[in-house]
C-alpha positions as CSV (number, residue, x, y, z in Angstrom):
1,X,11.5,14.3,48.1
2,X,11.0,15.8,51.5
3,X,8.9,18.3,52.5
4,X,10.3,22.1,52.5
5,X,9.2,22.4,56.4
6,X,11.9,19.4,57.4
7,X,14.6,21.0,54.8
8,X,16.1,23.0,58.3
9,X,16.4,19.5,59.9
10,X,19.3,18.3,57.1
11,X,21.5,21.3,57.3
12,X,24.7,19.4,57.9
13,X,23.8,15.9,56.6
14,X,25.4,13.9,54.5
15,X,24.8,14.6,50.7
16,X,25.4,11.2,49.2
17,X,25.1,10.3,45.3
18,X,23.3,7.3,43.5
19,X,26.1,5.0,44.7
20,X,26.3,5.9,48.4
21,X,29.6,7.7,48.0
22,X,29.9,11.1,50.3
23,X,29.9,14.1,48.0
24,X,29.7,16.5,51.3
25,X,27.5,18.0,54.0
26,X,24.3,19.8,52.9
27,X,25.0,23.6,53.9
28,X,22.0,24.8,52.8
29,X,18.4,24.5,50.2
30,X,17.1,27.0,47.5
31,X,13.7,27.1,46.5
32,X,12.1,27.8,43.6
33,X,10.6,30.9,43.7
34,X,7.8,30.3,41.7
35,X,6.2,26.8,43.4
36,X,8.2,27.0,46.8
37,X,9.4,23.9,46.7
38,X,13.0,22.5,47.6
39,X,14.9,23.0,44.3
40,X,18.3,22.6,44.7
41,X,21.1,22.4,47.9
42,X,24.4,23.9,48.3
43,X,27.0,20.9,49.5
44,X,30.4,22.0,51.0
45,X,33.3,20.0,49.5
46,X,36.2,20.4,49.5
47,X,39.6,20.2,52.2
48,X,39.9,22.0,55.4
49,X,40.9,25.5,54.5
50,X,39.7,25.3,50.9
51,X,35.9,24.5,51.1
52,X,33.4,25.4,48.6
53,X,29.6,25.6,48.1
54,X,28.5,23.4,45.4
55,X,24.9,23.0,43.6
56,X,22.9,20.1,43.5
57,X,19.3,19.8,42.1
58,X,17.1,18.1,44.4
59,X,14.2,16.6,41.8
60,X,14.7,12.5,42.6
61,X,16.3,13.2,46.3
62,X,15.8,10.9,49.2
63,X,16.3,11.0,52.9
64,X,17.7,8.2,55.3
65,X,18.7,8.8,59.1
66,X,21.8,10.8,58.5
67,X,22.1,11.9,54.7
68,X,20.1,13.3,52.0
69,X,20.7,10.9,48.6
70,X,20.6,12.5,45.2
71,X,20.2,11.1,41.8
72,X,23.5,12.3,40.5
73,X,27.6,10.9,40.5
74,X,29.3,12.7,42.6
75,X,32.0,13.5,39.9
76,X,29.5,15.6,38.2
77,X,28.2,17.2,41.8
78,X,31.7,18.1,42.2
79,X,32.3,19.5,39.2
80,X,29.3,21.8,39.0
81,X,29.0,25.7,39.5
82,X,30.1,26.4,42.8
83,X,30.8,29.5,45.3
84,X,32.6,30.2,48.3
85,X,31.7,29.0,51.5
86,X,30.6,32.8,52.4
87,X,29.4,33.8,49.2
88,X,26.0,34.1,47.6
89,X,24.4,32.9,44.1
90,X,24.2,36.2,41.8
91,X,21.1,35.8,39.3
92,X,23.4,36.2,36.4
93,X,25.3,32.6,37.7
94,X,21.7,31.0,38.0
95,X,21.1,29.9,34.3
96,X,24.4,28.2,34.6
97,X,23.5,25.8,37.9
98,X,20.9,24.5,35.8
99,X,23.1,24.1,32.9
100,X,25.2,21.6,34.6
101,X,22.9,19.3,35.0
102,X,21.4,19.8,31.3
103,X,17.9,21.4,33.4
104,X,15.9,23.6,32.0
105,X,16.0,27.7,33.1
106,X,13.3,30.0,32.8
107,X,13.5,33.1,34.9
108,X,10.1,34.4,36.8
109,X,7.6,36.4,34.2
110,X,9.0,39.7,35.0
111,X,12.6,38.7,35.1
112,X,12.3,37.5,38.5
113,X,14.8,34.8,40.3
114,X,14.0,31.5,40.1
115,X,16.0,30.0,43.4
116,X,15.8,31.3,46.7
117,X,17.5,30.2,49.7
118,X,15.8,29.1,52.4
């Protein structure tokens, strides 16, 4: 895992999966609100003119010069929720990121989010 102060530094990396294979370029990294720490990472996939933002937990992520490795296939990266390349994630849609990946989702004590972006 790297530290959320660097997490600025791989905006634009490659987002690579167990294998090596390219899923995308990191677009940006949500917190969890309740430790701070890098949670997940939105990867923009997709073909020119039809991009979208797609989640990816980062528990088990790497760094190498030039991409940010996660634990997952990319098949499943691909497949999970996603938004547009300009759009935001609603609290309603956050239970359903972690869903995806079969994490569990607890919202803050007082109904608070649990990912933030950063």
């Amino acid at each position: 895992m790297f530290p959320a102060d660097d997490i600025r530094d791989w905006r634009s990396h490659d987002v690579v999966d167990q294998d090596g294979d390219k899923i995308g370029e990191l677009e940006a990294v949500y917190v969890d609100t309740a430790t701070d720490e890098p949670a997940f990472a939105t990867v923009r996939v997709g073909f020119p003119g039809r991009h979208r933002l797609t989640f990816v937990p980062l528990l088990g992520a790497t760094v190498a010069p030039g991409h940010v490795r996660v634990r997952y296939p990319k098949k499943l990266v691909k497949d999970a929720f996603s938004i547009d390349t300009d759009g935001e994630l609603a609290a309603t849609d956050e239970p359903e990121v972690f869903e995806h990946y079969a994490l569990d989702y607890a919202p803050g004590a007082s109904g608070e989010r649990r990912l933030a972006r950063r």
